[in-house]
C-alpha positions in Angstrom: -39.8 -65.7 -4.9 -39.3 -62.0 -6.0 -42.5 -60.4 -7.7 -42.2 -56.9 -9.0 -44.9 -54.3 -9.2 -45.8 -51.3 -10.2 -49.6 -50.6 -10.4 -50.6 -54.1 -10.6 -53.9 -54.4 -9.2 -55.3 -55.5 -12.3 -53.0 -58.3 -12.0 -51.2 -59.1 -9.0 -53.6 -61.2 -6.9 -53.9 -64.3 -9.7 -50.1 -63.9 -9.7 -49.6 -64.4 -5.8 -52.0 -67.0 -5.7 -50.3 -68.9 -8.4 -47.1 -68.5 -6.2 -48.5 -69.3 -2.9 -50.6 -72.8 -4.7 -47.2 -74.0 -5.1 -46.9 -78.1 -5.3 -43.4 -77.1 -3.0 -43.3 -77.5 0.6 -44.4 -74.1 2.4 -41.7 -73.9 4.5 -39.0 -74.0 2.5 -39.9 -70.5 0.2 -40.9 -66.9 0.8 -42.4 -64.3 -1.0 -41.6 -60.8 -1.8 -43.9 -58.8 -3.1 -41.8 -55.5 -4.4 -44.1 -53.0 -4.5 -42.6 -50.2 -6.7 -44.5 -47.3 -5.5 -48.0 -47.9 -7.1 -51.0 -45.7 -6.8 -53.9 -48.0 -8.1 -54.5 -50.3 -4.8 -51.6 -52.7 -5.4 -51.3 -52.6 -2.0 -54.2 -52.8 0.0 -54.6 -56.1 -2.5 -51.2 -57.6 -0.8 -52.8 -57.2 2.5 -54.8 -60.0 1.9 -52.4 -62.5 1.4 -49.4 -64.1 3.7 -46.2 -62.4 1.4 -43.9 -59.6 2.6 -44.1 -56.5 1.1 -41.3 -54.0 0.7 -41.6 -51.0 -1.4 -39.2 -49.2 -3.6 -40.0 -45.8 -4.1 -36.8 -43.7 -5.2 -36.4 -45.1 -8.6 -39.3 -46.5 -10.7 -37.8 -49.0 -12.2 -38.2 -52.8 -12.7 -34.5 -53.4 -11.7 -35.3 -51.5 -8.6 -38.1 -53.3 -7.5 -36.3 -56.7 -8.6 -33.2 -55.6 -6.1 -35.5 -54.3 -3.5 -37.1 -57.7 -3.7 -33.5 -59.4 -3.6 -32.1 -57.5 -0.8 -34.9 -58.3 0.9 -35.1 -62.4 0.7 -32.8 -65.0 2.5 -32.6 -67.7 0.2 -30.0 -69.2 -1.7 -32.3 -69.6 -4.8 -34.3 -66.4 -6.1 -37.1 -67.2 -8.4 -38.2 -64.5 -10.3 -41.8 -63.9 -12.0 -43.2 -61.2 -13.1 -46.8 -59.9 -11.4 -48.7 -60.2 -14.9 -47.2 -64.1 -14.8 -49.1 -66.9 -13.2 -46.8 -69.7 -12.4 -47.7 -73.0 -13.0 -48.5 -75.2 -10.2 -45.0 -77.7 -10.4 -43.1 -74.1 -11.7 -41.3 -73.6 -8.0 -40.4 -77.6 -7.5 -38.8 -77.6 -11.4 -36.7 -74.6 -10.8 -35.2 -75.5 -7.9 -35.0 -79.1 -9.1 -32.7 -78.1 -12.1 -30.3 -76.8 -10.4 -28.4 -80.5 -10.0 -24.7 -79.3 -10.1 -23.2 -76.1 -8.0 -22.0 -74.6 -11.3 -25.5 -73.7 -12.5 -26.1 -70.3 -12.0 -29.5 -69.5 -13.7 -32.1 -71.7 -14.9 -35.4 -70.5 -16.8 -38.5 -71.9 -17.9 -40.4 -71.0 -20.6 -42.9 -68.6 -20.5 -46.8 -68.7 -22.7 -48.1 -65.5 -23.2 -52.1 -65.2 -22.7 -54.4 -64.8 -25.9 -53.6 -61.8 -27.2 -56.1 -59.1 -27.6 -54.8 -56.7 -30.1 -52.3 -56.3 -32.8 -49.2 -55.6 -30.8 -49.8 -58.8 -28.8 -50.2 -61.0 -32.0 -47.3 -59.9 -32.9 -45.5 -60.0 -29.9 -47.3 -64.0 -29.9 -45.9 -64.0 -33.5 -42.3 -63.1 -33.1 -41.9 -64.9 -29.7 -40.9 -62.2 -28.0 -41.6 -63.5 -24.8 -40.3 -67.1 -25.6 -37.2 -68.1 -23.2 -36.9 -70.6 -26.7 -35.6 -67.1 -28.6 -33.9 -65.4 -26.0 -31.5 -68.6 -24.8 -31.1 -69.4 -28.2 -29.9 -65.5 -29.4 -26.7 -65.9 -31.2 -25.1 -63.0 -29.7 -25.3 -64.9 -26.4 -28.4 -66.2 -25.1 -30.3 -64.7 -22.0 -32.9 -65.6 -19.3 -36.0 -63.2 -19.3 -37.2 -62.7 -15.5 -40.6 -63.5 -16.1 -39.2 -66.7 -15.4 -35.9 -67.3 -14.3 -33.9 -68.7 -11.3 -30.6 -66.8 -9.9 -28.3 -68.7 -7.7 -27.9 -65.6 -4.8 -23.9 -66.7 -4.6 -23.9 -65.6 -8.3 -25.4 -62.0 -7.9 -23.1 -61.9 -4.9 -20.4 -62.0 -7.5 -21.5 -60.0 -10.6 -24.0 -57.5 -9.1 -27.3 -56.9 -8.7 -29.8 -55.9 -11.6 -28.5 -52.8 -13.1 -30.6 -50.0 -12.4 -29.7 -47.5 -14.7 -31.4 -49.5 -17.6 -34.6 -49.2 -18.8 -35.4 -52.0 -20.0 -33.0 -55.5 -21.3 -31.7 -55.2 -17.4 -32.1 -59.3 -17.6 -30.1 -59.1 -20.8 -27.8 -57.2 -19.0 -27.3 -59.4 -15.9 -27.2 -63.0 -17.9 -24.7 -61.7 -20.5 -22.3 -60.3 -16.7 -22.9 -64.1 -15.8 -21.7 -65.7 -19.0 -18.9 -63.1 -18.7 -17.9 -64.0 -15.2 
C-alpha cells in the first residue's frame, strides 16, 4: 500500500489506521508512507504507527512521492490511496481479490467523497469529480484515479513509473500508457 503525503497531519493518521484495520491477513501487505517533504508534523505522526516511511524531497510532486513509495515496496500488487482517503475495512481483500486473470493490470474501486463543506466541494460532489463511475467511463478512454486504484508492479515494470513532470492528471497519464501498451 503506497500513501502519499505532503503536509498531511490533518489527515494522515485516520488514513493509516484505515490501512492498517485491514480485514486482510497482516503478513501478506506493507505500508509506505511517502512523505513528500512536509513541514506540518506529518512525520512525527508516522512515528506512531508500524509503516515505513521514505521521504521524497527533490521534487514536490504527487508522482514523486507515488514512485518514491513504489521504488520502495516489494510486492507484486501496489494499492494506492491517497492520505485524505480512508479505506474501507474489506477495501485491501477486494482489490487484490479482482485481480482473477494475469491480464488485469489495474483494478479501482470507487471512491465517496466526505460531506462537503463549501461550494467547490458541492460541486466537486455534484459533477463527480472524484467518481472512478466518470473517470472509467470517459469516452476518450477511461482512467483509474489513485485515490483508489490497484497497479499490477509487472505492468509499471513495462510502461514506466508515474510521470513526474505532470502536475496533476499523472494517473490519467499512466492508465491511458497501459491501455496503449
Amino acid at each position: 500500500v503506497v500513501i502519499p503525503v505532503r503536509n498531511g497531519a490533518r489527515t494522515i493518521a485516520a488514513c493509516v489506521e484505515s490501512v492498517l484495520a485491514q480485514d486482510y491477513p497482516k503478513d501478506r501487505y506493507e505500508v509506505i508512507v511517502s512523505d513528500n517533504d512536509s513541514t506540518d508534523g506529518t512525520g512525527d505522526i508516522l512515528r506512531a504507527y508500524p509503516v515505513t516511511v521514505v521521504r521524497e524531497t527533490a521534487e514536490h510532486s504527487a508522482a514523486a512521492a507515488r514512485n518514491c513509495g513504489i521504488r520502495a515496496g516489494h510486492g507484486e500488487l501496489l494499492a494506492f490511496i491517497d492520505a485524505d482517503c480512508i479505506a474501507s475495512v474489506g477495501w485491501l481483500r477486494l482489490g487484490v481479490a479482482a485481480f482473477t486473470e494475469d491480464g488485469i493490470g489495474a483494478v479501482a474501486g470507487e471512491v465517496q467523497a466526505h460531506a462537503p463543506r463549501t461550494i467547490a466541494e458541492r460541486y466537486a460532489v455534484f459533477r463527480r469529480t472524484l467518481s472512478q463511475q466518470y473517470t472509467l467511463t470517459e469516452s476518450f478512454k477511461p482512467y483509474a484515479q489513485t485515490c483508489n486504484v490497484f497497479y499490477r508492479r509487472s505492468v509499471l515494470d513495462r510502461i514506466g513509473l508515474f510521470d513526474q513532470s505532470l502536475v496533476i492528471v499523472e494517473d490519467a497519464d499512466l492508465a491511458w500508457r497501459m491501455q496503449d501498451e
